[in-house]
matplotlib code that plots the C-alpha trace (Angstrom):
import matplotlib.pyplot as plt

x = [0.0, 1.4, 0.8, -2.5, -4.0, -2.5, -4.0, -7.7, -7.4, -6.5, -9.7, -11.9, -11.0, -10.1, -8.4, -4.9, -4.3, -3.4, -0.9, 0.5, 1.1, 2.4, 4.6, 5.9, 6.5, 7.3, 11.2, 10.1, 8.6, 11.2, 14.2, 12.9, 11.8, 15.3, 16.8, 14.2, 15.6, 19.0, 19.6, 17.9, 20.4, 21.9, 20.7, 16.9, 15.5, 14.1, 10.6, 10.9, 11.0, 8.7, 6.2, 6.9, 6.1, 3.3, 1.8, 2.8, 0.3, -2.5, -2.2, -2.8, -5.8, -7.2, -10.3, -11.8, -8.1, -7.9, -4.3, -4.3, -7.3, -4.9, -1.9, -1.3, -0.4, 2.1, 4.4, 5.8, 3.6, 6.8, 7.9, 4.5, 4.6, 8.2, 6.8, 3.8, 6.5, 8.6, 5.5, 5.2, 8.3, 8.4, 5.1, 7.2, 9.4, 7.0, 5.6, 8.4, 10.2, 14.2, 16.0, 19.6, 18.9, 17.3, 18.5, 16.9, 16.9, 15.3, 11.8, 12.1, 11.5, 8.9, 5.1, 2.5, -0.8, -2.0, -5.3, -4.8, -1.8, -1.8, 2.0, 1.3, 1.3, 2.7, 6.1, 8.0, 9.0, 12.4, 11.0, 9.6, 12.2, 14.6, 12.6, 11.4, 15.7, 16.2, 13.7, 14.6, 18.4, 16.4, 15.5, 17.1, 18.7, 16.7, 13.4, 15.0, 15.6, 12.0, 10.1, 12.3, 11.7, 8.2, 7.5, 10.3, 10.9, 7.4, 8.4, 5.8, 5.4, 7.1, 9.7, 10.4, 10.4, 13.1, 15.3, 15.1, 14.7, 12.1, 8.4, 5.5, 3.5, 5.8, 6.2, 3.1, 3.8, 7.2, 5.6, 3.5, 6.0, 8.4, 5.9, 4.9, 8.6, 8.7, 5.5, 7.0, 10.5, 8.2, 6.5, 9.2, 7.6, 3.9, 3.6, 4.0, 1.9, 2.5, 0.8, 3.3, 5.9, 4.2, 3.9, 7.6]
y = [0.0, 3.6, 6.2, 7.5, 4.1, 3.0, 6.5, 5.5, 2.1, 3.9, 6.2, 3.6, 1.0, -2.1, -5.1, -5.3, -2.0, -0.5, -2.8, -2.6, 1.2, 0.4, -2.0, 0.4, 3.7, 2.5, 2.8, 6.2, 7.5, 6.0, 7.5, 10.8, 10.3, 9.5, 12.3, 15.0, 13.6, 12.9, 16.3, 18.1, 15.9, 12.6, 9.2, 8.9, 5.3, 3.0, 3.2, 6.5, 6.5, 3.7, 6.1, 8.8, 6.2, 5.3, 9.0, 9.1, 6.8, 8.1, 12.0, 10.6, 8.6, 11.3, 13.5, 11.0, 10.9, 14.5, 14.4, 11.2, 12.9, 16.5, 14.1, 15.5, 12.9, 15.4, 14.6, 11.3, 9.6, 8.8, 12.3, 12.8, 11.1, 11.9, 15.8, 13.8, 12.3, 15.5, 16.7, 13.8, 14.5, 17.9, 17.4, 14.8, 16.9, 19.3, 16.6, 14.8, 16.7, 16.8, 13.6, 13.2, 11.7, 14.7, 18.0, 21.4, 23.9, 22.1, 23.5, 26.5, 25.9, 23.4, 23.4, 25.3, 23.8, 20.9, 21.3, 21.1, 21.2, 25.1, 26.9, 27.2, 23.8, 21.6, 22.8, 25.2, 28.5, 27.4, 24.9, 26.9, 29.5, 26.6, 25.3, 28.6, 29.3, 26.3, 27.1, 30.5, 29.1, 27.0, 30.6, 33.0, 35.8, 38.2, 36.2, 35.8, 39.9, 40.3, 38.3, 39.7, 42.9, 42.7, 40.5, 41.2, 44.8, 46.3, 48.1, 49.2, 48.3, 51.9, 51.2, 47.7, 48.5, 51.8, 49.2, 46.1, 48.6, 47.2, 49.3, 49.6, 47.7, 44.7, 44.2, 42.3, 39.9, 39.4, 38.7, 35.9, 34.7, 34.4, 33.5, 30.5, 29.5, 29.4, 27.8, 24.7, 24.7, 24.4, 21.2, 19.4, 21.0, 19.5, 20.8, 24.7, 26.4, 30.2, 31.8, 30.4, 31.7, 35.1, 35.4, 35.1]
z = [0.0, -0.5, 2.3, 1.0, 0.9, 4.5, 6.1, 4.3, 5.7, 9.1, 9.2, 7.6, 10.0, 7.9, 9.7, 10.1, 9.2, 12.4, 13.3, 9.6, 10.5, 13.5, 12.4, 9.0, 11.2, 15.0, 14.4, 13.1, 15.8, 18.1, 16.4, 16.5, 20.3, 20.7, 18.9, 20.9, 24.4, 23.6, 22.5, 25.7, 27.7, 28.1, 26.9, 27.1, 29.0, 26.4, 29.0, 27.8, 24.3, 24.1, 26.4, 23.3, 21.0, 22.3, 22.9, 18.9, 17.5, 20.2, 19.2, 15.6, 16.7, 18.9, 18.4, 15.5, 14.1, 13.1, 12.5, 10.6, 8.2, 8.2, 6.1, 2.6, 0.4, -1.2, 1.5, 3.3, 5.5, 7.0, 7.5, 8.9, 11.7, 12.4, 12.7, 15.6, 17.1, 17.7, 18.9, 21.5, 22.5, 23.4, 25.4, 27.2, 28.1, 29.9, 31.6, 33.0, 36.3, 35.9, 36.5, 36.2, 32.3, 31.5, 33.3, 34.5, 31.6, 28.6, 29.4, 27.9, 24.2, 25.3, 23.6, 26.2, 25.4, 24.3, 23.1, 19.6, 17.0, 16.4, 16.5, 20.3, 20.9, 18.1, 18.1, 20.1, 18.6, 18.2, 15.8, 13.9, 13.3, 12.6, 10.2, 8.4, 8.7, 7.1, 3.8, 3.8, 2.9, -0.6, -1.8, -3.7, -2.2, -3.7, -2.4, 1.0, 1.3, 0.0, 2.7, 5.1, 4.1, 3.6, 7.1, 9.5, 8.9, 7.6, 4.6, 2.1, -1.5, -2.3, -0.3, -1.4, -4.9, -4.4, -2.0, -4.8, -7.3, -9.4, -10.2, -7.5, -9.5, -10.2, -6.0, -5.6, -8.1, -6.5, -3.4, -4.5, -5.8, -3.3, -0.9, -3.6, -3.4, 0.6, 0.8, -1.9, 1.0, 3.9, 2.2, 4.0, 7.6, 7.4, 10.7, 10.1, 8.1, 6.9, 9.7, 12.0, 10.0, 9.8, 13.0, 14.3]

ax = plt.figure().add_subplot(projection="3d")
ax.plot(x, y, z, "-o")
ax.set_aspect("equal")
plt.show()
């Protein structure tokens, strides 16, 4: 089955294929629980990561499986639930009290709420501006001084144009564009969408 047909077979039910999908993306969902914890200190407990794990596959059954019926085919079902899995993880983290493993000071970038998976609670700001960093570097220069232009510092479309030194009218296209182009790079971050990274 590709990942379109295993996530209908998910939502619809069918026999077997839940513990197909466990089967498939478990060492998925693990690695990336182990990456999360290793990197906010020490070596995780496999009770730990297998608690991450399991938190995994129940935030994508949750609520009628809403984040299971969110996946774009476009994208990796695989890279999917590696996103639900840093997710996991990071909720984890805010849960758990310091233990020697896993020290004091790795709260901070930590999700807030976890009510739904919105830029407040599906991955921490960090995240995000790693991620919207990391497509920022796929565009060209000129595209990356437009948006930052444009979002970061508030210039006008007058001001844009005598900066890039193109016409008034041709600055709206150039936006659309540009914003087409970042939107294509963050393809690889299901999880963000460009409100989040309009909001930084």
């Amino acid at each position: 089955m590709d990942d379109a047909e295993i996530v209908r077979a998910l939502i619809s039910g069918e026999d077997g294929a839940w513990e197909f999908f466990v089967e498939r993306y478990a060492g998925v969902a693990l690695a990336t629980a182990r990456r999360v914890l290793a990197v906010r200190g020490g070596r995780p407990a496999q009770a730990d990561l297998d608690d991450v794990c399991e938190n995994t596959f129940l935030m994508l059954l949750r609520d009628d499986a809403r984040l299971l019926r969110r996946y774009d085919p476009a994208h990796s079902l695989g890279s999917y639930v590696a996103v639900v899995a840093r997710t996991a993880a990071h909720r984890w983290l805010r849960r758990r009290r310091p233990t020697a493993d896993l020290p004091e000071g790795m709260w901070g970038d930590a999700i807030a709420d976890e009510r739904a998976l919105s830029l407040s609670d599906r991955t921490t700001q960090g995240e995000v501006r790693a991620a919207v960093r990391e497509a920022l570097e796929e565009l060209s220069a000129r595209d990356r001084r437009l948006l930052r232009l444009f979002y970061y510092e508030g210039k006008d479309y007058r001001e844009l144009a005598h900066t890039l030194g193109i016409s008034v009218n041709s600055v709206g296209a150039a936006l659309s564009r540009a914003r087409a182009r970042l939107a294509k790079a963050l393809a690889a971050h299901p999880e963000l969408t460009e409100s989040d990274w309009r909001s930084l």
